[in-house]
C-alpha positions as CSV (number, residue, x, y, z in Angstrom):
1,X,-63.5,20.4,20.8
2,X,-62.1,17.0,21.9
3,X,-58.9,16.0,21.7
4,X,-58.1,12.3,20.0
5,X,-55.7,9.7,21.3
6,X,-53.7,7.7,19.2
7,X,-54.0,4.3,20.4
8,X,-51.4,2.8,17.4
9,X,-47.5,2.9,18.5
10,X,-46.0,6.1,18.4
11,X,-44.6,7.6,14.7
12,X,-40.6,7.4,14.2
13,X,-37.7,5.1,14.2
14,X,-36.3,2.6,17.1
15,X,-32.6,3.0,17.9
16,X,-32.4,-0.6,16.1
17,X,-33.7,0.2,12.8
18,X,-31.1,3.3,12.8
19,X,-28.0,1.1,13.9
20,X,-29.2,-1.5,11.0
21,X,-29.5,1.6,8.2
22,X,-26.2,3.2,9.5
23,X,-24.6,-0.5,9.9
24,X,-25.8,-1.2,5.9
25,X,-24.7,2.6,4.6
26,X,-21.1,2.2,6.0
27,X,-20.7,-1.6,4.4
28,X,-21.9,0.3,0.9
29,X,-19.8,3.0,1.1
30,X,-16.7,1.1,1.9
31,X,-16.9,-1.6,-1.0
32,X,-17.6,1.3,-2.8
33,X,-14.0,3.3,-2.0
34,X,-13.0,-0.3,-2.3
35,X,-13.6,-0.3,-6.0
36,X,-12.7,3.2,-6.4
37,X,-9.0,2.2,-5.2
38,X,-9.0,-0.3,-7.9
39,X,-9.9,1.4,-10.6
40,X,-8.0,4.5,-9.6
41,X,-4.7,2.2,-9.3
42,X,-5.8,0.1,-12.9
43,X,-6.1,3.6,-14.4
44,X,-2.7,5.4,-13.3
45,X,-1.1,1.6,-14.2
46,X,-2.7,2.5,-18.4
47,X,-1.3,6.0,-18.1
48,X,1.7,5.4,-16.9
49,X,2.5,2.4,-19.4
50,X,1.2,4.5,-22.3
51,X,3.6,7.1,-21.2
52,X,6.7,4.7,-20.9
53,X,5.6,3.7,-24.5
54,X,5.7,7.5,-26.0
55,X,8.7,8.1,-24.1
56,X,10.6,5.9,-25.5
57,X,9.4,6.1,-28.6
58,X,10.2,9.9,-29.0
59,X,13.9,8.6,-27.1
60,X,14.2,6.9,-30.7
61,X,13.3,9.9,-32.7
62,X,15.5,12.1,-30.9
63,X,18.5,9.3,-31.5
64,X,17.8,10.2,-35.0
65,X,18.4,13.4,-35.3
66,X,20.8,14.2,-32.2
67,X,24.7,12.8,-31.7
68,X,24.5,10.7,-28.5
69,X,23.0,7.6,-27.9
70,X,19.7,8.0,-25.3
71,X,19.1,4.9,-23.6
72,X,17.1,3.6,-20.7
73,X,18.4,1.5,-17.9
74,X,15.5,-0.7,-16.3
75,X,16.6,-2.7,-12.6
76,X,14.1,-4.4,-10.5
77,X,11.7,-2.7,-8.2
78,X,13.5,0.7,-9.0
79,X,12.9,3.7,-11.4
80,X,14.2,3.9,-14.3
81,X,17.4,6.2,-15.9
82,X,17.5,7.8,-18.7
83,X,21.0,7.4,-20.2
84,X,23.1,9.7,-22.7
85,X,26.3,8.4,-24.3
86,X,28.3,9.6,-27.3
87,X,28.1,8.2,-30.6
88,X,31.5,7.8,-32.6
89,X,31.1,6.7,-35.4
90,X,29.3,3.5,-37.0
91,X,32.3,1.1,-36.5
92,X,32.4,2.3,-32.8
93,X,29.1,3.2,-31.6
94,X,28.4,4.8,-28.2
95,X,31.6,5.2,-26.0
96,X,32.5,7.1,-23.6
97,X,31.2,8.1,-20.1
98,X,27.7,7.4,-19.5
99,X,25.4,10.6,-17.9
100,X,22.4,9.3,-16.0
101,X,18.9,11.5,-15.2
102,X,15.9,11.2,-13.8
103,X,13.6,9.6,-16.4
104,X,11.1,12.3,-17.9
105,X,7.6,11.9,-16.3
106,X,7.7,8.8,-14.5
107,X,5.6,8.1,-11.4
108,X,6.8,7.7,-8.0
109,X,4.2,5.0,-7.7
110,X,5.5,2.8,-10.3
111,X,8.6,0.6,-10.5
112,X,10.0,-1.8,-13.0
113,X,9.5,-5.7,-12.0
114,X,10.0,-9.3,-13.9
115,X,12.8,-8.0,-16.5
116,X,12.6,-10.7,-19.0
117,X,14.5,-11.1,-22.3
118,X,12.8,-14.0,-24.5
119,X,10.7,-15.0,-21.8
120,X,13.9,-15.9,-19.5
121,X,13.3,-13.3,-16.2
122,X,16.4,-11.2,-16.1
123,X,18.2,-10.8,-12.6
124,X,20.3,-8.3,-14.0
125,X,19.3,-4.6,-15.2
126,X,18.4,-3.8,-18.7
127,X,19.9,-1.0,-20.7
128,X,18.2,-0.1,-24.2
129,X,20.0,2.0,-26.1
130,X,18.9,4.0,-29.3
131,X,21.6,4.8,-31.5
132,X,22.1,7.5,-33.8
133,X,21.4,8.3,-36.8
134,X,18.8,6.0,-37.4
135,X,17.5,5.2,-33.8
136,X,18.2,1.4,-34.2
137,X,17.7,-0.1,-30.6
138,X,20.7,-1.9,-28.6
139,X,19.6,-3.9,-26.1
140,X,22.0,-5.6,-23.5
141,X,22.3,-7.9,-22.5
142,X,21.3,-9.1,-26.4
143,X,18.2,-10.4,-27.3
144,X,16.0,-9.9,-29.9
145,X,12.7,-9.7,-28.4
146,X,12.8,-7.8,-24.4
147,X,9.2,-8.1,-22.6
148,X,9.5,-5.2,-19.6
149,X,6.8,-5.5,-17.3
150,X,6.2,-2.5,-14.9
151,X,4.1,-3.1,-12.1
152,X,2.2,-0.3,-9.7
153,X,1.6,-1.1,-5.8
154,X,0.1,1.6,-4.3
155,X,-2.2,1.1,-0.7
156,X,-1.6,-2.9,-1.6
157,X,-2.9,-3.0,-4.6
158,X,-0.5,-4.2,-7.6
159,X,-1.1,-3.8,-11.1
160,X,1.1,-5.2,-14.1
161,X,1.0,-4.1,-17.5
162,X,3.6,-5.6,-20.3
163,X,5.8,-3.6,-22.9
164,X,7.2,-5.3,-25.6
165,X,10.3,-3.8,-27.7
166,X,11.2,-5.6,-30.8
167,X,15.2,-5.3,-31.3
168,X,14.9,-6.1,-34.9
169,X,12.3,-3.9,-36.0
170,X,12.8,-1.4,-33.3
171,X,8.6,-1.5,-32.4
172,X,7.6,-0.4,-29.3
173,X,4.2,-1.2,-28.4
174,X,2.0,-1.9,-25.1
175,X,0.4,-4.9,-24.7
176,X,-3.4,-6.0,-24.4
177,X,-4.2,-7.0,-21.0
178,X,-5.4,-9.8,-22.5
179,X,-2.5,-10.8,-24.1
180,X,-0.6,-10.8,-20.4
């Protein structure tokens, strides 16, 4: 039996065509953790708004059926408190010392930025206050209307999502990013 010779190049890849592949699978993969950062941040930024938005809407409820006021003091770039105060009376309203805690469930990754009362950015923190026994909400300084927009930054990425909360109605709702 006789042996035959390939006379065509040889089977297989050149080192070329394998640094190209390897060079096009790493570009791929890294847009691709790319847009998994981003969605990832978008998606704890939803969460974490539609939390702030429960919270302080069961913060109202419990105004109504507790004795202290429960408010929430917002700065710049910084977590929020939640704040306890007693109620006197109606004529009175919260007095007295003023016991801060951690807010309930809050992320580490998210901070409170452009304060804004009527549109006009606030430099100063904001204090919402429910108060007892009907959960009416204080806000101070005064306004009718307070925007709070919370922003995330996590690995450079910053998200902002807008909560609105309507002093004379006492609404607390989360806006549409579309309306932002």
């Amino acid at each position: 039996m006789k042996r035959q010779r390939s006379t065509g190049a040889k089977a297989g890849f050149t080192l070329l065509e394998l640094i190209i592949v390897i060079t096009v699978l790493m570009l791929v993969t890294a847009l691709g953790l790319g847009s998994y950062g981003l969605a990832r941040a978008s998606l704890i930024m939803d969460l974490q708004s539609e939390r702030l938005v429960a919270t302080l809407n069961s913060l109202r409820d419990q105004a109504k059926t507790h004795t202290d006021c429960i408010g929430v003091d917002f700065t710049n770039d910084a977590y929020p408190e939640l704040l306890r105060q007693p109620y006197t009376n109606p004529r009175e309203g919260c007095s007295g010392d003023i016991e801060r805690t951690e807010f309930p469930n809050w992320s580490k990754d998210v901070v409170t930025s452009q304060l804004s009362l009527d549109g006009r950015e606030l430099s100063t923190p904001l204090v919402i206050f429910f108060i007892p026994p009907t959960g009416v909400v204080r806000i101070d300084p005064a306004a009718q209307v307070t925007t709070i927009t919370i922003s995330l930054t996590r690995y450079g990425y910053v998200r902002e999502r807008t909560i609105e909360i309507d002093a004379t109605t006492g609404r607390i709702q989360r806006l549409p990013p579309s309306a932002q």
